[in-house]
C-alpha positions in Angstrom: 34.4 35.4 -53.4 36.7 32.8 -52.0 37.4 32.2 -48.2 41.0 33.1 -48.1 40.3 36.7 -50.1 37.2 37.2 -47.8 40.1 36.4 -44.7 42.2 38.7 -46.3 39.3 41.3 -46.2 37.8 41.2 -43.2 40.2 40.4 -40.8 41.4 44.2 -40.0 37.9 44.9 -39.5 37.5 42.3 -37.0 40.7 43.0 -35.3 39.2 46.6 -34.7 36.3 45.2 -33.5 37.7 42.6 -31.2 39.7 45.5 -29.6 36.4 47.4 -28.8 35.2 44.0 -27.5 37.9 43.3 -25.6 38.1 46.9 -24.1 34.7 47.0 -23.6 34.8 43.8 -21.3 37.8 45.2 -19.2 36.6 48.5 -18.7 32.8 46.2 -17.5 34.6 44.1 -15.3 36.9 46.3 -13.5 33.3 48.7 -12.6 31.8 45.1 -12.1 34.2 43.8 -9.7 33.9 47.2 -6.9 30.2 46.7 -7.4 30.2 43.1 -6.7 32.3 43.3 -4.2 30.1 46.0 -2.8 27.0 43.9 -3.1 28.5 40.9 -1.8 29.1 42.9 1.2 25.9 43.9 1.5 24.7 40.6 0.9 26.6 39.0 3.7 25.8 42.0 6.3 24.1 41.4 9.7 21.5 43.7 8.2 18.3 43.1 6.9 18.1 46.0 4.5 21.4 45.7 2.7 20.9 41.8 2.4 17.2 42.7 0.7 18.5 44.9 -1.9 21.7 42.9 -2.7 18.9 39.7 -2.8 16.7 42.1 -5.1 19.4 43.0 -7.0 20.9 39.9 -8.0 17.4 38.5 -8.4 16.5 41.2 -10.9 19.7 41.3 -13.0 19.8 37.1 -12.9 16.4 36.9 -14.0 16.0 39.2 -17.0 17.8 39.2 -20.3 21.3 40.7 -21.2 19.6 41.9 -24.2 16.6 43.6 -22.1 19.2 45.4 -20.0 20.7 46.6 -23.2 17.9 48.2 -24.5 16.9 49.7 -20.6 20.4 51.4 -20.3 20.3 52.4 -23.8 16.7 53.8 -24.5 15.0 53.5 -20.8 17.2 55.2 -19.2 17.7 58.4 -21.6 14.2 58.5 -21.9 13.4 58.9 -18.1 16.3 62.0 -17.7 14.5 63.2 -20.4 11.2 63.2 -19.4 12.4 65.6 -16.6 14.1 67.9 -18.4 17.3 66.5 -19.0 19.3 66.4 -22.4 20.9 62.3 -21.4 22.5 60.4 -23.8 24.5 57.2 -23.7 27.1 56.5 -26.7 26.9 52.8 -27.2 30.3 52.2 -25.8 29.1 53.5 -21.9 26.1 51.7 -22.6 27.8 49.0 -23.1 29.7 49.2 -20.7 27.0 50.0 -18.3 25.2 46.9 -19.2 27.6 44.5 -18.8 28.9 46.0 -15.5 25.4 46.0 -13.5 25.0 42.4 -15.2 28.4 41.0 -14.0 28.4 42.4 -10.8 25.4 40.6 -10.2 27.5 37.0 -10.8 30.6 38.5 -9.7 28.7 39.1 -6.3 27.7 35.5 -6.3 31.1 34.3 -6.9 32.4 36.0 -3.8 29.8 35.2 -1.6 30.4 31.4 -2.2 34.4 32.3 -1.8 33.4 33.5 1.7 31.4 30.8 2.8 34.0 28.7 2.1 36.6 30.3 4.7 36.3 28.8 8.2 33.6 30.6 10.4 36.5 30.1 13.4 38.7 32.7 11.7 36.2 35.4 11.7 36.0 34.2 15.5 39.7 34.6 16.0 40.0 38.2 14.3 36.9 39.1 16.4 38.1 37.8 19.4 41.6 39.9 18.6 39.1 43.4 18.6 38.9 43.5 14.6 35.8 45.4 13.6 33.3 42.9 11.5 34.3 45.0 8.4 37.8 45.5 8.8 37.8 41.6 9.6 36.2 40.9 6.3 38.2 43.2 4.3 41.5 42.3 6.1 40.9 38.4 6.4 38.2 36.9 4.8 37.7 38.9 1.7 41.6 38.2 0.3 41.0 34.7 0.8 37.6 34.8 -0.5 39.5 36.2 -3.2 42.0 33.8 -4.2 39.9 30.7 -3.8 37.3 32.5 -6.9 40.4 33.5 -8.7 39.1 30.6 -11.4 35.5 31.5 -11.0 36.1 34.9 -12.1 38.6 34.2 -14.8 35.2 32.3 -16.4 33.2 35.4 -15.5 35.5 37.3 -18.0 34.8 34.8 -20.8 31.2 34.8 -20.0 31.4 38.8 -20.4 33.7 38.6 -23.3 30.8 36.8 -25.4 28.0 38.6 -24.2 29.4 41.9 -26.1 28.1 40.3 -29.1 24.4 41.2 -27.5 25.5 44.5 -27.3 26.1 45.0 -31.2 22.7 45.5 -31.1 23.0 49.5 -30.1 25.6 49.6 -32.7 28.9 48.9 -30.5 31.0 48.5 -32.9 32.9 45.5 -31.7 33.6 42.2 -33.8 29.9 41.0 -34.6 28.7 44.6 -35.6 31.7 44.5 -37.8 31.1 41.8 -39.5 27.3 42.5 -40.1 28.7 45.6 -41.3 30.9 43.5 -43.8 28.3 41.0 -44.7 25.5 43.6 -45.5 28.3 44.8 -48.4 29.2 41.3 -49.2 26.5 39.1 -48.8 29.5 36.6 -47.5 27.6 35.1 -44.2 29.1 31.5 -44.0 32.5 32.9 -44.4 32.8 35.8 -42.3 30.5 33.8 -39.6 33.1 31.2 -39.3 36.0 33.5 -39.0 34.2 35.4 -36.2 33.6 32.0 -34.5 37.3 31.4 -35.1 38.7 34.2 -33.2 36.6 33.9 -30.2 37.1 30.3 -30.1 40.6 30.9 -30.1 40.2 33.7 -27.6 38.0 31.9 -25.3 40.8 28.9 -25.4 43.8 30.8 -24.5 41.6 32.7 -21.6 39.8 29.0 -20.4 44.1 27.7 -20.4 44.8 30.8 -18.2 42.2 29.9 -15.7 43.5 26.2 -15.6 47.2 27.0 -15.0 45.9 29.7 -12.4 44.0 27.0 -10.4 46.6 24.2 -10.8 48.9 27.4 -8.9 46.3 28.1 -6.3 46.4 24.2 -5.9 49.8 23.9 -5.5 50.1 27.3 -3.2 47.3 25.4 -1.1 49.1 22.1 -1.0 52.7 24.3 0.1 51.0 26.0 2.5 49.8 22.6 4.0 
């Protein structure tokens, strides 16, 4: 079988396969980003406690495998609700979802935490100073700054997210690499199919890495406006 008639093929399989990927990685990131934000909250609070288990958290999700957190959503989880009784499933699209949302927000966290620390302690100061609560100064001042200045941090967070769905094919999501396992297993056509897959991310991945360079050149110009 020739490259352009295995193209011809496979190509609307991937394509319905790259939409579950590229769903999959929106619905992740929008759940990722309230959870990091919550965490990074916690992570920055006056309080012990929250700090620990924002620390613990991070440290847990950062220091195991995508591919073990796969498996502990998909199987672990079930498998405890049912040891107590309850009938708990996961179709592989929540778990996939699942996975990749606990295991961004652990980054995404990260990324705001170092946005934060990069605002001016003497504004926190002023809106304190003005009688703004500590939270309603963060969420008010700090936090929408912190924002903007990760804007390119996160943008690479998505990329990172968008690839790691191909760890996911392994519960059966059926997003690009499952499909064209799917296709290769009927074909036997692995070079060929392998290096159109690696095609459309690359081209994916391009446009989205483009997007966070004009993004940042705008931020750079806003900051240099503003100046």
């Amino acid at each position: 079988m020739n490259f352009l008639k295995v193209l011809q093929e496979v190509t609307p399989l991937l394509m319905r396969g790259m939409l579950i990927t590229v769903e999959t990685t929106i619905f992740a990131l929008i759940f990722a980003f309230v959870l990091g934000l919550f965490i990074c909250w916690m992570g920055v609070s006056k309080h012990k406690m929250p700090r620990f288990i924002a620390k613990t958290y991070i440290w847990i999700i950062r220091g195991t495998p995508l591919l073990v957190q796969t498996f502990f959503v998909y199987f672990g989880v079930p498998q405890l609700f049912q040891s107590f009784g309850f009938n708990f499933r996961l179709s592989p699209f929540t778990a996939g979802i699942v996975t990749l949302s606990i295991n961004a927000a652990a980054y995404i966290a990260e990324i705001f935490r170092g946005g934060i620390q990069a605002i001016d302690k003497g504004q926190m100061e002023a809106a304190r100073s003005l009688g703004l609560s500590y939270p309603r100064a963060m969420f008010r001042i700090i936090i929408p700054q912190a924002f903007r200045i990760s804007i390119p941090a996160l943008v690479n967070q998505f990329i990172i997210s968008l690839k790691d769905t191909s760890i996911v094919s392994v519960i059966s999501l059926a997003e690009i690499v499952y499909e064209a396992k799917i296709y290769i297993g009927r074909t036997m056509q692995s070079f060929a199919v392998w290096t159109i897959v690696g095609g459309v991310y690359l081209l994916i991945i391009t446009l989205l890495s483009q997007l966070s360079r004009y993004v940042e050149k705008r931020l750079d110009y806003g900051n240099k406006s503003n100046s």
